[in-house]
C-alpha positions in Angstrom: -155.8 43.9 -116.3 -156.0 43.4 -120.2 -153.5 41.4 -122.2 -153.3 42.6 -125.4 -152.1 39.6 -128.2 -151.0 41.1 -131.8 -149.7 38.3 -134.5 -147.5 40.1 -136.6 -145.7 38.7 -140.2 -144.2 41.6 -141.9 -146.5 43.9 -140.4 -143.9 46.9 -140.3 -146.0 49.4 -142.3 -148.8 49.3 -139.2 -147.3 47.8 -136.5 -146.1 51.4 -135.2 -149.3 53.0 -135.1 -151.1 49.8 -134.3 -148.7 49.5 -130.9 -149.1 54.0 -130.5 -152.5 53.3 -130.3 -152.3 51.4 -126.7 -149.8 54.2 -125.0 -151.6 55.1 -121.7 -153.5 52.2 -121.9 -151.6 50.0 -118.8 -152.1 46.7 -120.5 -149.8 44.1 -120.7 -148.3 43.7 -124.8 -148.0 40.3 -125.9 -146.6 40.2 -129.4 -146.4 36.6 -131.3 -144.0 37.6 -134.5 -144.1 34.4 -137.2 -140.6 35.2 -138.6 -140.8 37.9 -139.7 -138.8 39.0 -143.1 -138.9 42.7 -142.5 -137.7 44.8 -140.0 -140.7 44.5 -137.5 -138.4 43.2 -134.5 -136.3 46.0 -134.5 -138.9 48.7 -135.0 -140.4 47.3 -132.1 -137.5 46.9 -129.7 -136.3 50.3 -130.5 -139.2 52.0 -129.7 -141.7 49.7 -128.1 -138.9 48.4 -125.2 -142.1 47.0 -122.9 -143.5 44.9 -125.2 -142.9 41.6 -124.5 -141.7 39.9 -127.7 -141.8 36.6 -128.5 -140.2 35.8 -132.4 -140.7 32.8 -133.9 -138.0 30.5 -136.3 -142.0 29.4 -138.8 -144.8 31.0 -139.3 -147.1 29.1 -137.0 -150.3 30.7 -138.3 -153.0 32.9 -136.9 -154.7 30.7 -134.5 -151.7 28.9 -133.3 -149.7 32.5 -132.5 -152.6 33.3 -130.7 -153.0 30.6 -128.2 -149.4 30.8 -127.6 -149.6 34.3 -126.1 -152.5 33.9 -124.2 -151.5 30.8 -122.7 -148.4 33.6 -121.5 -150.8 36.7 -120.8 -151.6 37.5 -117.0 -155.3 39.7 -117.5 -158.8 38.6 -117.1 -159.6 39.8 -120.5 -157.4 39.5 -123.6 -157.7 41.9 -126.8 -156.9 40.3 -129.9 -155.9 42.9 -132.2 -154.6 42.9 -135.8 -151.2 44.2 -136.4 -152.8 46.1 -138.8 -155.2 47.7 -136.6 -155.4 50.8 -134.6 -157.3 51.9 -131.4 -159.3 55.3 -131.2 -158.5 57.0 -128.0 -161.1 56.0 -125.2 -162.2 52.7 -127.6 -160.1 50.1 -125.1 -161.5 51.7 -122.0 -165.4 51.4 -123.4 -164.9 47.4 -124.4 -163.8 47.3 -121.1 -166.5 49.0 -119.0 -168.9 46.7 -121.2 -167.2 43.3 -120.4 -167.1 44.0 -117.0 -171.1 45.4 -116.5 -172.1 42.0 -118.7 -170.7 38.9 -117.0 -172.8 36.7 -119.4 -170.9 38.6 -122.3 -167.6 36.1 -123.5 -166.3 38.3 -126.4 -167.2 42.0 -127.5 -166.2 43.5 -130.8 -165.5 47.2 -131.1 -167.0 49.1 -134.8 -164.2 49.2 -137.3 -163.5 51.5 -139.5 -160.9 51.9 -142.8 -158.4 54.4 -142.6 -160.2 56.7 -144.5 -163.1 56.2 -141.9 -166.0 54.5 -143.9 -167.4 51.8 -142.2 -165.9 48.4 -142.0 -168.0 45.0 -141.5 -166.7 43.5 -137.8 -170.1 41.2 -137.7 -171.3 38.7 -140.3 -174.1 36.7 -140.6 -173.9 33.4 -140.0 -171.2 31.6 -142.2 -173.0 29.0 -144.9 -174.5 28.5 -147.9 -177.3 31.3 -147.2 -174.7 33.3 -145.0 -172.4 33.7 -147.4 -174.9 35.1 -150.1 -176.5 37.6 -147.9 -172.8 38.8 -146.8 -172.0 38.8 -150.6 -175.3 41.2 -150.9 -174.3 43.0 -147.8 -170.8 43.5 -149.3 -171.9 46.5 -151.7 -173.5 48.7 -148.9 -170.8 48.4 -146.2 -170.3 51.9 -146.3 -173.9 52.3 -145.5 -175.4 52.6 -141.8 -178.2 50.4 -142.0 -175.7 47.7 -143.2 -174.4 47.4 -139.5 -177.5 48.0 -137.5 -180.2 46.6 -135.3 -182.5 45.7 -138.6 -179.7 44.5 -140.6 -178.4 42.0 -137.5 -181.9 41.1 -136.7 -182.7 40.0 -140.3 -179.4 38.1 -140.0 -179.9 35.8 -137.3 -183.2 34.4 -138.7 -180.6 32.3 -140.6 -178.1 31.7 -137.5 -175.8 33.1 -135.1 -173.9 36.3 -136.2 -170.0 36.1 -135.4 -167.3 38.6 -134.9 -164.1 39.3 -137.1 -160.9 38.4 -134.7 -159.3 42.0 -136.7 -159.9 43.4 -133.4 -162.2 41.4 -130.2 -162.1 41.6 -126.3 -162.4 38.2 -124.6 -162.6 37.0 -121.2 -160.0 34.9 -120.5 -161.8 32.1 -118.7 -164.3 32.1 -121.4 -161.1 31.6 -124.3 -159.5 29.1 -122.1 -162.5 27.6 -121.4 -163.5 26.5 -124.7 -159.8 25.8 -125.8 -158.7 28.8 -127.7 -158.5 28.9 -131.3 -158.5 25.7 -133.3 -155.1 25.8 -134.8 -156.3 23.5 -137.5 -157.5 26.6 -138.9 -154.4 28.1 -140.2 -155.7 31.5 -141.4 -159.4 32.0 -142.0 -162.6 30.7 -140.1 -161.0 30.9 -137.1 -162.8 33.6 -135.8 -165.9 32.1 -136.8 -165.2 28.8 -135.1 -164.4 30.4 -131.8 -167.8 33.0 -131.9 -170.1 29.2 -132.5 -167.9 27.4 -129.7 -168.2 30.7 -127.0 -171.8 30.7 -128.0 -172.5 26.9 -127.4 -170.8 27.1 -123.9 -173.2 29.5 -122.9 -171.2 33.0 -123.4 -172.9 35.8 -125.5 -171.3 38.1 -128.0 -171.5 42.0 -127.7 -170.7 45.0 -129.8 -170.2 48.2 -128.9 -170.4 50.5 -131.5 -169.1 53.4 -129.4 -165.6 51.8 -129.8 -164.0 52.9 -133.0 -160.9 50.8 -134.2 -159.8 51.5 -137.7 -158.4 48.3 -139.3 -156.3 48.4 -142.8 -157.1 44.9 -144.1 -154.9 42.7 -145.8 -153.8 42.3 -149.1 -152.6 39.0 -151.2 -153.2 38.1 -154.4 -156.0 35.7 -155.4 -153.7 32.1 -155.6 -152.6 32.8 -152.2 -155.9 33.9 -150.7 -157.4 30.8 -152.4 -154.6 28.4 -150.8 -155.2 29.9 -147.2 -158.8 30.3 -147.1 -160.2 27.4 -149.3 -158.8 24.4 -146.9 -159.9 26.6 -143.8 -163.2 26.9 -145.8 -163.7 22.7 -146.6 -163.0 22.4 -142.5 -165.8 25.1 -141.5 -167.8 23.5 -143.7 -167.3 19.9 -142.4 -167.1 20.6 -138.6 -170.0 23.0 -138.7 -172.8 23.2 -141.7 -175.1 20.4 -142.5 -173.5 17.0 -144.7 -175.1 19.0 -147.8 -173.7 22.0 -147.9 -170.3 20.6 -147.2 -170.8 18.4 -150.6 -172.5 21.4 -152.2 -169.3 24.0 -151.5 -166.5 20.8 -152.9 -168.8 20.7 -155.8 -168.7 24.1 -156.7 -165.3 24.2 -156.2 -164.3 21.7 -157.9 -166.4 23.1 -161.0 -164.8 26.4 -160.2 -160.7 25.5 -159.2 -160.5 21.3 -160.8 -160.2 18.4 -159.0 -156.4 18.5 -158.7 -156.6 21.9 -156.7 -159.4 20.8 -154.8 -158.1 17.8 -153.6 -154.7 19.3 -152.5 -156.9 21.6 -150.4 -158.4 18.7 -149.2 -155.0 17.4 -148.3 -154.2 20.3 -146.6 -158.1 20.8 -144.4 -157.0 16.6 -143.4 -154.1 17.3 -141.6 
């Protein structure tokens, strides 16, 4: 059986479609809501009775939200999906049928689209201070094919191991348990990235399976707030995972870029 896990904070605009999208599908529906503002519970108690709901009094975060329900979820493979995400019909079954031919294979990502259809990035290359500026380069031709193929992800592991966006990514259980979950140090941001590098060193290998369409909205926030999620979740990466330079080298620039006051409340903030 698959568990399927969706976080939701005032998700209401997708979380209908996101939830149609699994009708038929037989797998258990865990949804984490981080209190919610909107009216997300009672969309999805009126017309989504057999999910199993589990609201929250704080926002506990992405990570966090996620461990929690699939520390509750009863399948061998759990599908973390975005509430902002939506399954193509047949895309759930062909993740599926790949997990379970590949028993080396931890995590599998589907191909994900915008709502419009063009193509959306669910691989990166490997996250650093030459990952980052070939993703930035990569960024302008996402609508292009060869952006997401074999040539493309070859050239991108010559500088390290590709990883997955968490939009929308099946996992074996034993493998997520296995290596701890999420680490909910990691608020919102890098999270993904951190578990693809920890599956990877316990000996699991990452799939994708371009067959599998999900189309996935994407968030939006304005810059401040992005900045104040993603730049302490960004100092972490950078310390648990990168070499002592490049973790100096990204505070620099930041610190050039945002001031030392900023920087060091982010700081604060990636410290616990």
């Amino acid at each position: 059986m698959i568990s399927v896990i969706i976080v939701n904070h005032d998700g209401e605009d997708y979380l209908g479609r996101c939830l149609e999208s699994l009708d038929g599908s037989k797998a258990e529906v865990l949804l984490i809501d981080n209190a919610s503002r909107d009216n997300s519970l009672s969309l999805v108690r009126e017309r989504f009775p057999e999910v199993k709901l589990f609201p929250q009094e704080e926002n506990l975060g992405f990570a966090a939200a996620n461990n929690l329900a699939a520390a509750k979820a009863s399948g061998e493979a759990l599908l973390l999906l975005n509430n902002d995400a939506w399954l193509e019909a047949g895309a759930l079954d062909l993740l599926a049928e790949k997990l379970s031919a590949r028993p080396d294979v931890g995590l599998i990502a589907p191909e994900l689209r915008y709502p419009n259809g063009q193509r959306q990035f669910s691989w990166s290359p490997a996250r650093g201070v030459v990952g980052e500026v070939l993703q930035k380069a990569r960024n302008r031709f996402e609508a292009q094919a060869w952006a997401h193929g074999s040539l493309a992800r070859w050239l991108a592991r010559m500088i390290g191991p590709t990883w997955y966006t968490a939009a929308c990514v099946l996992i074996r259980a034993e493998a997520f348990r296995a290596v701890g979950g999420f680490d909910e140090e990691f608020l919102m941001y890098f999270e993904d990235v951190d578990l693809c590098l920890r599956l990877e060193a316990a000996g699991w290998r990452l799939a994708w399976e371009p067959g599998a369409i999900v189309y996935h909205a994407g968030g939006v926030a304005n810059r401040s707030d992005v900045d104040d999620l993603y730049r302490p979740s960004q100092l972490r990466y950078y310390r648990l995972h990168r070499p002592q330079w490049e973790s100096r080298l990204v505070e620099r620039r930041l610190r050039r870029r945002c001031g030392d006051e900023t920087v060091d409340r982010w700081l604060t903030v990636e410290n616990g």
